[in-house]
C-alpha beads as a LAMMPS data file, in Angstrom:
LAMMPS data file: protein, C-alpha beads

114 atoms
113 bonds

1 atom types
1 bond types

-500.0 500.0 xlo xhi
-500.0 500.0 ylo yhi
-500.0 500.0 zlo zhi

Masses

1 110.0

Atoms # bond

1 1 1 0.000 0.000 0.000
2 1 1 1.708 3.057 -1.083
3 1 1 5.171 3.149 0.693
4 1 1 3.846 0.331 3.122
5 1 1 5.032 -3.179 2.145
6 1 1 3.024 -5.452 3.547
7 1 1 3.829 -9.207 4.522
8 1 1 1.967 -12.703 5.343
9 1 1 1.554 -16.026 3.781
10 1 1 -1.931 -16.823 2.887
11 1 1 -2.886 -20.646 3.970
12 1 1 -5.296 -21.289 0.884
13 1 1 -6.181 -19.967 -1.883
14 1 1 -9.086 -20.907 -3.836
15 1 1 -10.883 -19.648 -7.114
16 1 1 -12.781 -16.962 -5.649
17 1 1 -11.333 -16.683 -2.168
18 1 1 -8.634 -16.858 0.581
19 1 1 -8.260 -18.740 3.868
20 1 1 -6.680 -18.457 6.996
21 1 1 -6.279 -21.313 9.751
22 1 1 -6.965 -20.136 13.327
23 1 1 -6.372 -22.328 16.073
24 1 1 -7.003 -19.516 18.702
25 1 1 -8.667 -20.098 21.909
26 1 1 -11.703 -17.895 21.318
27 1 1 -13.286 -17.287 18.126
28 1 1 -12.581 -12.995 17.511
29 1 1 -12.492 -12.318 13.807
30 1 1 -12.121 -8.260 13.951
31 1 1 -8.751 -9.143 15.373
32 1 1 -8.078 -10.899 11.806
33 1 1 -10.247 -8.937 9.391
34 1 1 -6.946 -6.331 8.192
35 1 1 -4.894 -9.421 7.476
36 1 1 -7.694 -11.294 5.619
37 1 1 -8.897 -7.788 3.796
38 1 1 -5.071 -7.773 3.106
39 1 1 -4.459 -11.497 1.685
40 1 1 -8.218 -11.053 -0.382
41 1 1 -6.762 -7.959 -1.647
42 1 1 -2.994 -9.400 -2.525
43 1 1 -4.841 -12.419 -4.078
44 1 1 -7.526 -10.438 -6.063
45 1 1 -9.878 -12.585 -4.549
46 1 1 -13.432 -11.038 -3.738
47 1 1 -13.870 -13.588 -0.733
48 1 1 -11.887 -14.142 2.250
49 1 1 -12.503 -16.605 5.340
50 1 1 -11.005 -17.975 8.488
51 1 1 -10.975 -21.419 9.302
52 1 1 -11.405 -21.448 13.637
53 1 1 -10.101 -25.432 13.622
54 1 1 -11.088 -25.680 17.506
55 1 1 -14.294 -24.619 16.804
56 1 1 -15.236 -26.141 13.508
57 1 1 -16.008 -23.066 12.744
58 1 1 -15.953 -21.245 8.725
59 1 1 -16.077 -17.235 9.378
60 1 1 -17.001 -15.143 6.518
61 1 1 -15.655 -12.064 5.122
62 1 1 -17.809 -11.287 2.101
63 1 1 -16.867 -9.297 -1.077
64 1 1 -19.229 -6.038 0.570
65 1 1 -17.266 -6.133 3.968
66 1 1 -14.002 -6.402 2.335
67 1 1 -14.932 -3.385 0.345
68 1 1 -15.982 -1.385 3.430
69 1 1 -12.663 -2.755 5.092
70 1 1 -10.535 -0.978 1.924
71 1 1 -11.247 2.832 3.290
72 1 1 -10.488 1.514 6.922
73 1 1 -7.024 0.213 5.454
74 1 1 -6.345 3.099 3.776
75 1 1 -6.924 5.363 6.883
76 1 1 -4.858 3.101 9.192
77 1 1 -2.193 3.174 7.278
78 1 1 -2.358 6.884 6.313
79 1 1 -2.107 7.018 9.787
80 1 1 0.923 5.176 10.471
81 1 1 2.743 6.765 7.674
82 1 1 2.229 9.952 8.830
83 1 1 3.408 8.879 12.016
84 1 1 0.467 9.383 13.958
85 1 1 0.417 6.414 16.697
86 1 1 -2.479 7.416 18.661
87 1 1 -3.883 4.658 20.539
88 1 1 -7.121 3.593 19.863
89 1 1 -8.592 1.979 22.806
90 1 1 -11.334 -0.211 22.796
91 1 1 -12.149 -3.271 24.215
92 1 1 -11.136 -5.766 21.749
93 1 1 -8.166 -3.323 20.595
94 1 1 -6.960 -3.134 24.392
95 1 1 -7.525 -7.087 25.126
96 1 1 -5.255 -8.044 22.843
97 1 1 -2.672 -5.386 22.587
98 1 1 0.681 -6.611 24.458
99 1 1 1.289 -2.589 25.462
100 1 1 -1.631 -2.344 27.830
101 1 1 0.412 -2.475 30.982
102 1 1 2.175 1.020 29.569
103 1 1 -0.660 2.224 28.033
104 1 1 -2.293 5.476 29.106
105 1 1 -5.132 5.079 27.027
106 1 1 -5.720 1.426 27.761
107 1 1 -9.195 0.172 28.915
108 1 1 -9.355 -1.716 32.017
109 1 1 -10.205 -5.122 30.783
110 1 1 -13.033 -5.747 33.347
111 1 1 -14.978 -2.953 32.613
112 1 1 -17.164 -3.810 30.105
113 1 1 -18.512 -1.211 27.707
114 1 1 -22.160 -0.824 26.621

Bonds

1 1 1 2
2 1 2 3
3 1 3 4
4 1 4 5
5 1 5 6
6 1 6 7
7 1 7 8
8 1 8 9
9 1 9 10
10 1 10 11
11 1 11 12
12 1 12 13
13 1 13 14
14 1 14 15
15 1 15 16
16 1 16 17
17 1 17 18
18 1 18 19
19 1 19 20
20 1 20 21
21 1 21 22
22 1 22 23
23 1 23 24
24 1 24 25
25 1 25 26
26 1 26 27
27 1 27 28
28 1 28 29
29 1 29 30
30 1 30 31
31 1 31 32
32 1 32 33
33 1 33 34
34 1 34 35
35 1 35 36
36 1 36 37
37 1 37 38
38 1 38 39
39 1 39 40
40 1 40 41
41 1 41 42
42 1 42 43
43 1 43 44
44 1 44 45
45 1 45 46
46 1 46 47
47 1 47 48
48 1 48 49
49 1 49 50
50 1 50 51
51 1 51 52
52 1 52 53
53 1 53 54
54 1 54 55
55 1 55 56
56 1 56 57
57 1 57 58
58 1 58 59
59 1 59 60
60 1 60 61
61 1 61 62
62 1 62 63
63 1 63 64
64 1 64 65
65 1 65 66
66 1 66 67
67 1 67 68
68 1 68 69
69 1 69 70
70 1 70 71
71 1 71 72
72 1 72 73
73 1 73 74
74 1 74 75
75 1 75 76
76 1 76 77
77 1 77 78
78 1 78 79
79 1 79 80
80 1 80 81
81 1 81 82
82 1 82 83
83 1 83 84
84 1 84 85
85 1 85 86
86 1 86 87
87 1 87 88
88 1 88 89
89 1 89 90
90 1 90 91
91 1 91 92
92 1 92 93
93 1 93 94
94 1 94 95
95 1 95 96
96 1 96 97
97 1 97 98
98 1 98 99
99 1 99 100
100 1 100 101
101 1 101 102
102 1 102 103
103 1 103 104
104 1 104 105
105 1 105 106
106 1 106 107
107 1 107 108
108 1 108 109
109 1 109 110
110 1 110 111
111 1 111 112
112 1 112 113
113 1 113 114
């Protein structure tokens, strides 16, 4: 993306789509969606899905949200090429973020928001 070179290894590929293994603990796809907007997007595939193997689980990430996932992209990385790292804290940003012990913006992780 512009200046930004981005790097993964897609797990399949198929004729309209791409796939991702997950063998995480708990099923969160918005922690995955960039990378599978990214490999969709790398692959010219419309489709994109992950696999959640300890769930038996097929997530979708359909042509439309991929779409609505390219201006996202595009802002994020705008963003970080500009060199604005602003925290974004919310819930599922601040449970997974390894930084939240230093973070002044992190959200306490008990509080759940309405």
């Amino acid at each position: 993306m512009g200046d930004l070179a981005l790097n993964g290894v897609v797990d399949l590929v198929g004729e309209d789509f791409v796939l991702d293994f997950k063998t995480d603990q708990t099923m969160h796809p918005e922690h995955h969606q960039f990378q599978l907007w990214a490999y969709s997007r790398a692959m010219g595939k419309p489709n994109a899905y992950l696999a959640y193997l300890r769930h038996d689980h097929l997530h979708p990430f359909e042509a439309g949200a991929l779409q609505d996932f390219d201006h996202q992209a595009k802002a994020l990385v705008s963003k970080l090429m500009s060199g604005d790292l602003t925290p974004k804290a919310a819930h599922h940003n601040c449970g997974i973020c390894p930084y939240g012990e230093i973070c002044s913006e992190a959200l306490d992780p008990g509080v759940v928001s309405g």
